[in-house]
N, C-alpha and C positions, 0 to 999 in steps of 0.2 A: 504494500500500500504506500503511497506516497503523501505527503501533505502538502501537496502544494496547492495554491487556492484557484480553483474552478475557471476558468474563463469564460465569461457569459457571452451566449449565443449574441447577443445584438446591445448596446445599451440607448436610451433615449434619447433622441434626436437625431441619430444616426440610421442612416437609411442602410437597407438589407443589399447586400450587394449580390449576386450571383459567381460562382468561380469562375475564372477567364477562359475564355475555349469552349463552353458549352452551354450558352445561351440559344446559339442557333442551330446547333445539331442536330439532329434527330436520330433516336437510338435504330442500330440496325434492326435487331428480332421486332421493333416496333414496324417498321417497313416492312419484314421479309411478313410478319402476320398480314396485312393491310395488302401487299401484293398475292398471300395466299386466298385469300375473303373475294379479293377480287375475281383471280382466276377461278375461284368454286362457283363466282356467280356468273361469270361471264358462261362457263360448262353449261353449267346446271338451264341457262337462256336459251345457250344452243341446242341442248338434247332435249326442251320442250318444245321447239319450233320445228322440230324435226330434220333439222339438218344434216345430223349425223348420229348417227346409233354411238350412245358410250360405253364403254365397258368399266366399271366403279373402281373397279380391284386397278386397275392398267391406271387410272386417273391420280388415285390415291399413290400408289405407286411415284407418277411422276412427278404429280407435288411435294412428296416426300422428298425426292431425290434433288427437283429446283431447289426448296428450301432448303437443302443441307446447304449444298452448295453456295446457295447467295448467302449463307450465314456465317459460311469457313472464309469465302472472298469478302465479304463484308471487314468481317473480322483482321482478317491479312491487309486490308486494305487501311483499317482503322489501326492499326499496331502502326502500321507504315508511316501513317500523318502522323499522330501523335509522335514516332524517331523523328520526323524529320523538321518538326515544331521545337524538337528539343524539350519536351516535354515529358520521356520516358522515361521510365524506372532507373533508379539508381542515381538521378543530377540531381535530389535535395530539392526537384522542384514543386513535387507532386505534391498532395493532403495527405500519403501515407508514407512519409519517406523516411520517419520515424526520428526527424530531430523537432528541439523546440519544445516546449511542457507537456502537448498533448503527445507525444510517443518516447517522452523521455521514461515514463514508469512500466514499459514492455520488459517483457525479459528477453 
């Protein structure tokens, strides 16, 4: 246990700031879902108007397999920015980089 005294989230008069880099982002698995939703519905329009016969299993299937994928490229992609922002793991830049009071009491 440590004693040292608490840091408050925000104090009065001071506006709430957001951490720098991720105001505008948007999380990948947020996208790769909203691009899943879409493709089940865009199916789902096509095999009631009868345009093409689907097969559920083959469908589920490929969605599974886009989504891997857009979430591993996502992912690889996001590691990428984040190196080349100078902002990766281990430069003391990060919120868990474990100096400064809040990661000074880790073991």
């Amino acid at each position: 246990m440590s004693a040292q005294k608490p840091i408050p989230a925000f104090e009065a008069g001071q506006p709430v700031r957001e951490p720098l880099g991720q105001a505008g982002r948007p999380r990948i698995g947020t996208v790769v879902w909203g691009l899943i939703v879409v493709a089940l519905a865009a199916l789902i329009v096509i095999s009631k108007l009868g345009l093409v016969a689907l097969n559920g299993n083959y469908v589920l299937i490929g969605l599974m397999i886009g989504a891997g994928a857009a979430l591993v490229i996502g992912g690889l992609l996001s590691a990428r920015s984040r190196k080349s922002n100078g902002s990766g793991v281990g430069n003391g830049s990060g919120q868990d980089s474990g100096t400064g009071p809040a990661g000074s009491d880790r073991l």
